[in-house]
N, C-alpha and C positions, 0 to 999 in steps of 0.2 A: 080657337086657341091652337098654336103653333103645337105637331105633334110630339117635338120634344121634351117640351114643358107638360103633356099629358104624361108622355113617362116617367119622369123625375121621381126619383127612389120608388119605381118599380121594380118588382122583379119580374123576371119570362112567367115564374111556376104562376102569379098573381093573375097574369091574363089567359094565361091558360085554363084556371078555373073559371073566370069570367066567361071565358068560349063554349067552356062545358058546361054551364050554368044557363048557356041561350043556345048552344048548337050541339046535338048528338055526334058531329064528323070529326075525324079526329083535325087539329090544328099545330100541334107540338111537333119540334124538330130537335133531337139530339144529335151527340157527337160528333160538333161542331169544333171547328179550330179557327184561329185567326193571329193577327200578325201580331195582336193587342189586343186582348179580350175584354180590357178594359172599356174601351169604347164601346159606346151604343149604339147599334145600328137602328134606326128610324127611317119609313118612311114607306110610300105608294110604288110597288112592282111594276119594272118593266123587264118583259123577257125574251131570252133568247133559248131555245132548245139546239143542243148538238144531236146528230144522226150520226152512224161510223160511215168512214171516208167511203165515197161510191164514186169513183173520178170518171164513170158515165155522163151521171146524173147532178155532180155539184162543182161548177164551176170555182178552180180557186179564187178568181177575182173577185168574185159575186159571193162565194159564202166561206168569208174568214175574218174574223173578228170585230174588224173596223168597219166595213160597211153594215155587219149585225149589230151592233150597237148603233148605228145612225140609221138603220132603219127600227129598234126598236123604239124607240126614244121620236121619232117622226109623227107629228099629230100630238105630241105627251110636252107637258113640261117638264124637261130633264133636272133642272135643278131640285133636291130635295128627295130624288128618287131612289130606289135601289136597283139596281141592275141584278136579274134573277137570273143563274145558268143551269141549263136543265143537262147535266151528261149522259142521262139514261142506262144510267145501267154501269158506266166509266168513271165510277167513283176516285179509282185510282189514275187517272189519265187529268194533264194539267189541260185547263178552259180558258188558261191566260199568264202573262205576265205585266211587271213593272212596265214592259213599254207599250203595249198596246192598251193596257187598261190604266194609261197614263188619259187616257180619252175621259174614264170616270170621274179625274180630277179635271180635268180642263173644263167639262160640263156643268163643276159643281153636283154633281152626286151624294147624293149620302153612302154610297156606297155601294159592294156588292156580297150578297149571298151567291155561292155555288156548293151543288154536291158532287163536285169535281176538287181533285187539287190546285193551286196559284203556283206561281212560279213566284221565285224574292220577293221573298217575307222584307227583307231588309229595304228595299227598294219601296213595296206597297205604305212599308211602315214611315214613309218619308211626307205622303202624302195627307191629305187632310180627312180624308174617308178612310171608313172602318169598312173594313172585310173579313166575313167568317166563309169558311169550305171544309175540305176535308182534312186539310193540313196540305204540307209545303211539299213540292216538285221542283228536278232542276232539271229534267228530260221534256222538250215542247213533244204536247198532243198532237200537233198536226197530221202526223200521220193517221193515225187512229179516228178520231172523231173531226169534224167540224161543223160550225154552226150552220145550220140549217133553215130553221125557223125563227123568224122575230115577232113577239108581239100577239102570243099564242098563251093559250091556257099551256101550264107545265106539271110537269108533279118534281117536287124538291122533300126528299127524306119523307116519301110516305105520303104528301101532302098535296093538295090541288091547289094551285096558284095559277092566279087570274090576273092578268095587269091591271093596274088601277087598289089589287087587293094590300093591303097595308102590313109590311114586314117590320119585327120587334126583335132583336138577336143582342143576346150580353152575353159573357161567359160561354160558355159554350152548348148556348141553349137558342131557338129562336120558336116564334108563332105567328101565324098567318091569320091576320085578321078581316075579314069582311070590310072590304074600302067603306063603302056607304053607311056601315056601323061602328067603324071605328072609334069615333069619340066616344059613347053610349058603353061599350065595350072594354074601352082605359077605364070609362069613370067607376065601371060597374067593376071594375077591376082593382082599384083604387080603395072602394068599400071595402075590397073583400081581404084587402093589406089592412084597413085599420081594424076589421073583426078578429084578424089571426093577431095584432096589437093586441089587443084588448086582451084576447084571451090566454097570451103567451103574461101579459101584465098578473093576470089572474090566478097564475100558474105558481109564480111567486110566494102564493100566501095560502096554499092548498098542504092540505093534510095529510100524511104519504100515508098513515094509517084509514082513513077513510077510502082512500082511493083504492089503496087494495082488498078493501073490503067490497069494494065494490063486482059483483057477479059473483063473490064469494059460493052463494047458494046453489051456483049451478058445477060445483066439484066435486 
């Protein structure tokens, strides 16, 4: 089943307990921004890590946006994917703009997580992928950081993200799933929205007098 239609009226908090319910590490990612929060972001991580600039050691040619993206995405199917940016530590430094991560649209991407700022919001908001980061920049990164690594374990808000691993981001929330468990993970996630149903349903018809009775004894 196509990953999107696994999420269909999820929410992020839904599979986060799911994560915690099979895995002790932590999975949750807040204080996210995007161009349209609306949008879902869905789908299998490819990534890229930024280093700060060492113009020793990293060729502009070789490590600046466009060739890191076609080298992450090399060996992967890009379409359907989410392009991951690791800024390490340059939360406030932009990882991109409208025009070079005009390549996420070209690819068919599902889009990109970064815990780095985007440059035009207005611009990204034009195109057909959802992007969450840390909010909007109109200053380029360049000097500062540049991509470095493609195609590498990353850590994004706290988190270890492995390519192939499966990114869920709405509102301004996202969770990293275990690629190879993913389905098992939506579904078991899915259960655990109709038990909060049920019991949000139940809540309905409860007795506010009983309920405050309730641990009474222990005052």
């Amino acid at each position: 089943m196509p990953l999107l239609d696994l999420v269909e009226g999820l929410g992020v908090a839904d599979v986060v307990d799911a994560m915690t319910m099979t895995h002790g590490h932590r999975a949750h990612i807040i204080g996210l921004d995007s161009p349209d929060p609306s949008r879902v972001l869905i789908g299998p991580a490819l990534t890229i890590s930024f280093f700060p600039v060492r113009k020793d050691l990293m060729d502009p040619q070789k490590h600046s946006l466009g060739p890191a993206i076609y080298r992450a995405v090399a060996g992967h199917e890009p379409a359907g994917a989410v392009l991951v940016l690791a800024s390490n530590g340059y939360h406030h430094t932009s990882l991109g703009g409208g025009t070079k991560l005009s390549r996420v649209e070209n690819l068919g991407m599902a889009g990109i997580l970064a815990d780095g700022m985007l440059r035009d919001y207005e611009e990204l908001n034009s195109y057909r992928f959802a992007a969450y980061c840390h909010g909007e920049t109109v200053r380029a990164g360049g000097n500062e950081i540049q991509p470095y690594l493609s195609d590498v374990p990353v850590v994004i808000g706290g988190v270890t993200v492995l390519p192939g691993d499966v990114i869920f981001a709405k509102g301004s929330t996202a969770v990293v799933i275990p690629g190879a468990e993913a389905e098992a993970i939506l579904t078991k996630a899915r259960k655990v929205m109709q038990k909060m149903d049920q019991a949000k349903a139940s809540l309905k018809s409860e007795d506010p007098a009983t309920v405050m009775s309730q641990g009474s004894g222990e005052l």
